[in-house]
N, C-alpha and C positions, 0 to 999 in steps of 0.2 A: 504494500500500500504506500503509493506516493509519498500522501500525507498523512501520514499514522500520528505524526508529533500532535499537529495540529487537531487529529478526531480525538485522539486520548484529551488534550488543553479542554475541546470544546466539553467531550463527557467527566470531566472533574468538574466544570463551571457548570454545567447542568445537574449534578446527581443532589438526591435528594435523599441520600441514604442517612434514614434516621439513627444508626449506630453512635455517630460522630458528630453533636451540635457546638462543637467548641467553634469549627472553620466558620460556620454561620453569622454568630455576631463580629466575627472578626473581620470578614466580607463583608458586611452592613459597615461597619465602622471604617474601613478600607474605601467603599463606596462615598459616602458620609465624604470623608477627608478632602476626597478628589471635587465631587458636588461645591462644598463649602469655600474650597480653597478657588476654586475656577471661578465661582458666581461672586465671590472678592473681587477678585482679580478684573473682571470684567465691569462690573460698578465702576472701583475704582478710575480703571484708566478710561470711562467713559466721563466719570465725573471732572476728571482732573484736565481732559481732553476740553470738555464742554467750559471749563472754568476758564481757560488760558483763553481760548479763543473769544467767546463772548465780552469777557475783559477785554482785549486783546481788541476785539471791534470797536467797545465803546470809547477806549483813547485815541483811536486810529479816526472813529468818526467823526471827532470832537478836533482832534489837530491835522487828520491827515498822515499821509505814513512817510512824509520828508519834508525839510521847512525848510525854505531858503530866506535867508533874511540877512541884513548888514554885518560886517566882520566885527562893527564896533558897538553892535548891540544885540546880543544873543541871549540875554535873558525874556523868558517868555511874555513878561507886558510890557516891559522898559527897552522897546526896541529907539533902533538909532535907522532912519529911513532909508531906501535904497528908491532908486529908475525900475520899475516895471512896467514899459508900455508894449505897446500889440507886439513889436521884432521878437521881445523876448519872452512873451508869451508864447508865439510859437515857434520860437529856437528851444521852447523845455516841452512843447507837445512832440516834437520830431525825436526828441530821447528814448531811446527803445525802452518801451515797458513801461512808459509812462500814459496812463491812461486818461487825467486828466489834470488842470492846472487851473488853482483860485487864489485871488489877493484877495488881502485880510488888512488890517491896521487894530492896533489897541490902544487905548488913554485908559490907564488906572486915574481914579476920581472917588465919589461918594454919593449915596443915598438920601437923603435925610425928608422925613417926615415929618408931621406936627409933636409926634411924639418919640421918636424913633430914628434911628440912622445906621448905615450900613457901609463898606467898605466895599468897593468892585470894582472890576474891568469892564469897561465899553468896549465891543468889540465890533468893527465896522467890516459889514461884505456888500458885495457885488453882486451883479444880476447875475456872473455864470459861476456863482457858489452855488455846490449843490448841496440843496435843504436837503435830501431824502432823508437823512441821520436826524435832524432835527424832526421833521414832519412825523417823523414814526415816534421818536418821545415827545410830540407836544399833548399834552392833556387840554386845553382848553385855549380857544383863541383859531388864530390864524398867522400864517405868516404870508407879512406882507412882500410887498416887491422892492428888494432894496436894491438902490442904486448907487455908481460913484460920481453921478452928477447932479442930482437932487436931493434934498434932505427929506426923509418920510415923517420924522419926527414920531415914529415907532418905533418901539423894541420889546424883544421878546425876553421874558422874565422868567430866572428858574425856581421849582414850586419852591427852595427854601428862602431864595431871598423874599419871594412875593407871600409865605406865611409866616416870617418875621415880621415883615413892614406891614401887612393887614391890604393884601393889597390883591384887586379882581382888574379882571380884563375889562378895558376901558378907562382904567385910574387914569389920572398923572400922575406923573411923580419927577420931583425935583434932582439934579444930577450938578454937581460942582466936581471943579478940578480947579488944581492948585499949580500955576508954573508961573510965581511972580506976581501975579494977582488973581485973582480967585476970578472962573470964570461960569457961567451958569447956564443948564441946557434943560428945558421942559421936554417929558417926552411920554407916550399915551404907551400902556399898557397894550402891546396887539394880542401878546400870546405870552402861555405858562408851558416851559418842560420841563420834564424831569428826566434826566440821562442818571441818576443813581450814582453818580464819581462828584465825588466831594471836593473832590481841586477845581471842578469846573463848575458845579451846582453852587456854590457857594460865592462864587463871583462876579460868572459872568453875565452880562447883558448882551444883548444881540441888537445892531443896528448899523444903519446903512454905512460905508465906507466912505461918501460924501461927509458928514457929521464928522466920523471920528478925525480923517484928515487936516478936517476946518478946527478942528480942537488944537492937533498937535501944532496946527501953523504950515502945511506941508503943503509943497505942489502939486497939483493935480496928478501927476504921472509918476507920483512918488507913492506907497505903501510900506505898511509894515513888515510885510512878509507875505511870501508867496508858498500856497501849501500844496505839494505835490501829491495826487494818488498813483501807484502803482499796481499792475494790473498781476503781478505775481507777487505775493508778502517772502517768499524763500529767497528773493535775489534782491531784497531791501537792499544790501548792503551793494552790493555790482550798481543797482542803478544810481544811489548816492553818489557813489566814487565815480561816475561818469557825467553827474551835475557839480561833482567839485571840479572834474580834469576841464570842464566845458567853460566852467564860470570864475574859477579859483582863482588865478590870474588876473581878472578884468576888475576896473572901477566904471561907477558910473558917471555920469556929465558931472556931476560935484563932489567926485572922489572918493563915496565910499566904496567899497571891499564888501562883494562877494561872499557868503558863505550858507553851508546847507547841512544839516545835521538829520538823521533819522528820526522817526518816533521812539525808538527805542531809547537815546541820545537824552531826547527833550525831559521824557519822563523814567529816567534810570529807578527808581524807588519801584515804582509798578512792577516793572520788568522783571525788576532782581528777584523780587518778593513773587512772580509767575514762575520764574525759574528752578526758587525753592521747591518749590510744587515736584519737580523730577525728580529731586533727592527722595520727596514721600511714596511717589509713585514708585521708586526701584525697591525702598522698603517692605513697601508693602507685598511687592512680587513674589522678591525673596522669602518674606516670610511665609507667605501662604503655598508656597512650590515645596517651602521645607516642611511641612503639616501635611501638606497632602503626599509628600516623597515619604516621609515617614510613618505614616499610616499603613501605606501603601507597602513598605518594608516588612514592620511589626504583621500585617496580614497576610504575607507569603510566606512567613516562619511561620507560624501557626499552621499553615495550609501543608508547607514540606514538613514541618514533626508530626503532624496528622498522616501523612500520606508516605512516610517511611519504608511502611509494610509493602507498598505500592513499589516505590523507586527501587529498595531490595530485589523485587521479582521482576522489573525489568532492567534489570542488571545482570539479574542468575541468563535474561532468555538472550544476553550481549548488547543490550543498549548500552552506548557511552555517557560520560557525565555531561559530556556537550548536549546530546539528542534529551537526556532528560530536562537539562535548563533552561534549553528551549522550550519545551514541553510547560513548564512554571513559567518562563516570561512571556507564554503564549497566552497562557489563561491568566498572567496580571494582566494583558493587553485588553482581555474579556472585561476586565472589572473596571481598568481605569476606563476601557470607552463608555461604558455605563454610568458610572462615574461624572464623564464629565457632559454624557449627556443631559442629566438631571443639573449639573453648574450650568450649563448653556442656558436650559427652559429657565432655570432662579433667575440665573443675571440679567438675563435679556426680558424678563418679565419686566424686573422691578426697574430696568431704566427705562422701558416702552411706559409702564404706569409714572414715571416720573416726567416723563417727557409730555407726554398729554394733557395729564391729569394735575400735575406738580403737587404733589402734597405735602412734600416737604419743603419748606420756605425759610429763608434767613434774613436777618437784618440789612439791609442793603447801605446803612450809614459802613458797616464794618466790612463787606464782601463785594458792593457795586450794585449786586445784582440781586433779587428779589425770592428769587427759587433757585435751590439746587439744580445748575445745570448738568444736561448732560448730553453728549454727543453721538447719537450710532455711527460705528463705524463697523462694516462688515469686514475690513482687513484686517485691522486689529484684533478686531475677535477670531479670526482664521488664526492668527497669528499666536494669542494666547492659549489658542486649542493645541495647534503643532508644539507648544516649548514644553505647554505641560506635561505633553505626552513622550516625547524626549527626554525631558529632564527626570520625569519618575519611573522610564524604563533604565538609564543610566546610575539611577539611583538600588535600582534593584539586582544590577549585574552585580555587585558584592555579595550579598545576601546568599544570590543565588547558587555562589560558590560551596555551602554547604552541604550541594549535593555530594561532594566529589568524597566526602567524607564519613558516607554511608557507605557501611559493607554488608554486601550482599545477604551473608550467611546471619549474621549478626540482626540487620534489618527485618528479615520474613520472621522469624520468632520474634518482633515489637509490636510490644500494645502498651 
């Protein structure tokens, strides 16, 4: 018989002889191991996946995923202005992978109310900024049409400045800046959102780039900065290095310098703090690989001192210790696929129910984001299925050495 190895593996995993209930729970628990450790496993890097990226969008949405702005003013409100008119508008859409290109301008200023007052950035856009980031978190209002040659005397409000100040769509509210003499700007409430990132909700206002310009004192053809999207986030860093080689070198008509930094750059704290996130996720692998490798262990010893009597008589009839461990790593192969058929159905339930349904929710002052995200990926879970099953048949090839150390004669008289 061809496969003899494999019909003996399949009728050990199948027999149901009631003689011998120890291999029983030991199986279950073997099963158990592989199930619990897999549907971890899978959560996990589904969770951890869904976190980075959703993060990952909402700073990306909020700044863009590269900024070019003056050499001599590279902090994010307190810029120093550069030349951005149409040439090089589209000398940065001809950039390979770049997919599209919006100026911005910012004036840090204040708030203040009859009762109350606030600290913020104005921030002024153009008519080819693309709202879509905004439009999806605005909760109430509209966004207007802003321009950079008319003042709208709108701006859109995020829900925590607008539920400090007591303040609905339609308000005014008063706006002061300070550069030598205090200068003062009425402007109508159009819209409320909430993007959930605290660096940005807690500051910024949204309004035309006409306004902010005429604040700083700037030329029409001057802005704050210019915010790049790229249409592949893996080669952030090749398309940068190809708007520094492009622009690195050049001033503008009144001499400032060129420069452009990623999102990654702008907001390093986020990022780092995304990053940590891999160290938990390899934690977590490992430990769940070594639970379920181990389980998996302890239930093939149980299965080979149970089945002694077994490997003795086919040893008397000339099997070798190779054909018998085969024999055992056939039928752990039986358990871990069951195993980790039951981790598949768990994991991929509970992130399909969380993905729908979200029933678990977090603080979004402390996480960004409102529900535990999470992301299906069908490769990664191919991915988690092939290592498991690797890693706890590699884990078994030791074990499985105790065949060699059964004798024959000795064996068929054990009970």
């Amino acid at each position: 018989m061809a496969n003899w190895k494999l019909f003996i593996a399949r009728r050990i995993y199948r027999s149901n002889d009631g003689k011998k209930e120890v291999s029983k729970p030991a199986m279950r628990i073997a099963i158990s191991g592989i199930a619990v450790g897999l549907a971890v496993m899978i959560v996990s890097v589904s969770v951890v996946l869904g976190f980075k990226h959703q993060v990952r969008d909402k700073v990306v949405g909020l700044g863009s995923d590269i900024i070019l702005s003056g050499i001599e003013g590279t902090q994010l409100y307190q810029m120093s202005p550069v030349v951005c008119g149409d040439s090089l508008m589209h000398v940065l859409k001809d950039v390979p992978l770049v997919s599209h290109v919006q100026r911005y301008s910012t004036k840090p200023g204040m708030i203040m109310t009859s009762d109350n007052f606030q600290g913020m950035v104005l921030k002024g856009i153009a008519g080819e900024y693309d709202v879509s980031f905004l439009q999806e978190h605005l909760q109430e209002g509209e966004i207007p049409s802003f321009s950079d040659s008319v003042a709208s005397n709108q701006a859109l409000v995020s829900r925590t400045i607008a539920d400090k100040l007591s303040l609905k769509v339609g308000d005014k509210l008063f706006t002061y800046y300070v550069e030598g003499n205090v200068r003062a700007r009425r402007l109508e409430v159009a819209g409320i959102y909430c993007t959930n990132l605290s660096a940005y909700d807690d500051f910024f206002l949204i309004t035309d780039l006409y306004t902010v310009n005429r604040l700083n004192n700037w030329e029409p053809e001057q802005v704050g900065g210019v915010e790049i999207e790229v249409s592949d986030y893996s080669r952030l860093n090749e398309v940068n290095e190809s708007v520094l080689a492009l622009l690195g070198n050049h001033k503008d008509r009144y001499g400032q310098g060129y420069f452009s930094r990623t999102v990654e750059e702008a907001y390093p704290q986020i990022f780092d703090w995304l990053g940590l996130l891999d160290t938990n996720v390899w934690v977590i692998l490992i430990l769940m690989t070594g639970v379920a490798g181990f389980t998996m262990i302890s239930g093939l010893l149980i299965i080979i001192l149970e089945r002694t009597n077994m490997i003795g008589v086919l040893k008397a009839m000339g099997a070798s210790n190779v054909s018998i461990r085969e024999i055992f790593l056939s039928f752990s192969v039986f358990l871990i696929g069951r195993g980790m058929l039951w981790g598949n159905v768990i994991g991929v339930s509970v992130c399909l129910v969380q993905y729908f349904l979200q029933p678990f929710k977090l603080d979004p002052a402390d996480y960004y984001i409102s529900a535990v995200p999470i992301e299906l990926n069908l490769g990664i879970y191919l991915l988690l299925n092939v290592c498991t099953l690797l890693v706890s048949l590699l884990m078994l090839v030791g074990p499985s050495c105790l065949i060699s150390r059964i004798h024959p004669a000795k064996s068929i008289r054990f009970e």
